[in-house]
N, C-alpha and C positions, 0 to 999 in steps of 0.2 A: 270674480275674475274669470276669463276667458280661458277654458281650458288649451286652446291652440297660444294664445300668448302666454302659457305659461311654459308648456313645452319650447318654443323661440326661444325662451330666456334660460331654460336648463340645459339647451343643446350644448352650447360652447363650454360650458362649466364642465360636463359629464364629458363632452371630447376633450379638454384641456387636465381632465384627472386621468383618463385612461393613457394620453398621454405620454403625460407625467411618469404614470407607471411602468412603462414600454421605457421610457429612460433610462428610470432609476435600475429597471432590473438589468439593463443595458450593462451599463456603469458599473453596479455594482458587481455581476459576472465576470466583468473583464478586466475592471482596475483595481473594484475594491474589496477582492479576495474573498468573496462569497464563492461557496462551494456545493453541488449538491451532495445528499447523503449518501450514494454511491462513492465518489471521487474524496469522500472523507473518509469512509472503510476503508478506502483503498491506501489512503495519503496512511492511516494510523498503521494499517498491516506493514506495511512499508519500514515507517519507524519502528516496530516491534524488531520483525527480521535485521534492520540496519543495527539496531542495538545487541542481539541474541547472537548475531555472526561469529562475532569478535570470541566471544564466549566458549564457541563450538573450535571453533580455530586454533582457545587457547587447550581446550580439553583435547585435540589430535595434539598436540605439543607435550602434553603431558604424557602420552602414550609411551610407554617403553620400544616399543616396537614401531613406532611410527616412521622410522624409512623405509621398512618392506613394506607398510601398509601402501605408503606413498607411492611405492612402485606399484602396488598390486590396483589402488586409484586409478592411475593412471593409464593402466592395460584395460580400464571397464570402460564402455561404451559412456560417450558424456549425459545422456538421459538417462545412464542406470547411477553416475555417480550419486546421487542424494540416498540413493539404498542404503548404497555401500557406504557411505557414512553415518547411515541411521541402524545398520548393524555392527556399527562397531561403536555406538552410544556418544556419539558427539556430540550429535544433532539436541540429545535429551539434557536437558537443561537441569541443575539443579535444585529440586525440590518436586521434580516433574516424573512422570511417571512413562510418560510418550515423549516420541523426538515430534519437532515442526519441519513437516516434509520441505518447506518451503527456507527454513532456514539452512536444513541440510543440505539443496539444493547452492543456495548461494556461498556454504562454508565447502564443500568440495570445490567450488569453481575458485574460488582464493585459495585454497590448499594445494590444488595441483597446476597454479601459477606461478 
């Protein structure tokens, strides 16, 4: 066989799969909940903190002292508040040894709402 007729006849096959592919990744990014690994760390850190909040929230409630604290929240600048709740041990979770700045972050901003 003609190596130029054989190229003629793989053209369209190999443009029709490349495609194909340009679709599928199309479709699948946009409709069908394909994610990349970035935007899945980020979706699961997410759930972690939405789940942990609650937690840190209920631990300021158990405080004895938690309406001076409240007041004293309140009087801190809003980018110091996650401190100020990881020094007074909210933020640190049960069985944990450290608080998640990031939880503490979002259980100050519900606490002093």
């Amino acid at each position: 066989m003609d190596m130029e007729k054989i190229k003629q006849n793989l053209s369209p096959g190999i443009m029709g799969a490349v495609a194909g592919a340009a679709v599928l990744a199309i479709v699948g990014f946009n409709w069908g909940g394909w994610v990349t690994g970035d935007d899945a760390s980020d979706m699961a850190r997410t759930a972690v903190v939405d789940r942990l909040v609650p937690i840190c929230v209920g631990q300021f409630n158990m405080d004895t002292d938690k309406v001076s604290k409240l007041a004293e929240l309140k009087k801190v600048d809003s980018w110091s508040r996650g401190e100020f709740v990881v020094k007074q041990g909210w933020a640190t979770m049960p069985g944990s040894k450290e608080a998640n700045s990031s939880v503490a972050r979002d259980c100050a901003e519900k606490i002093s709402t």
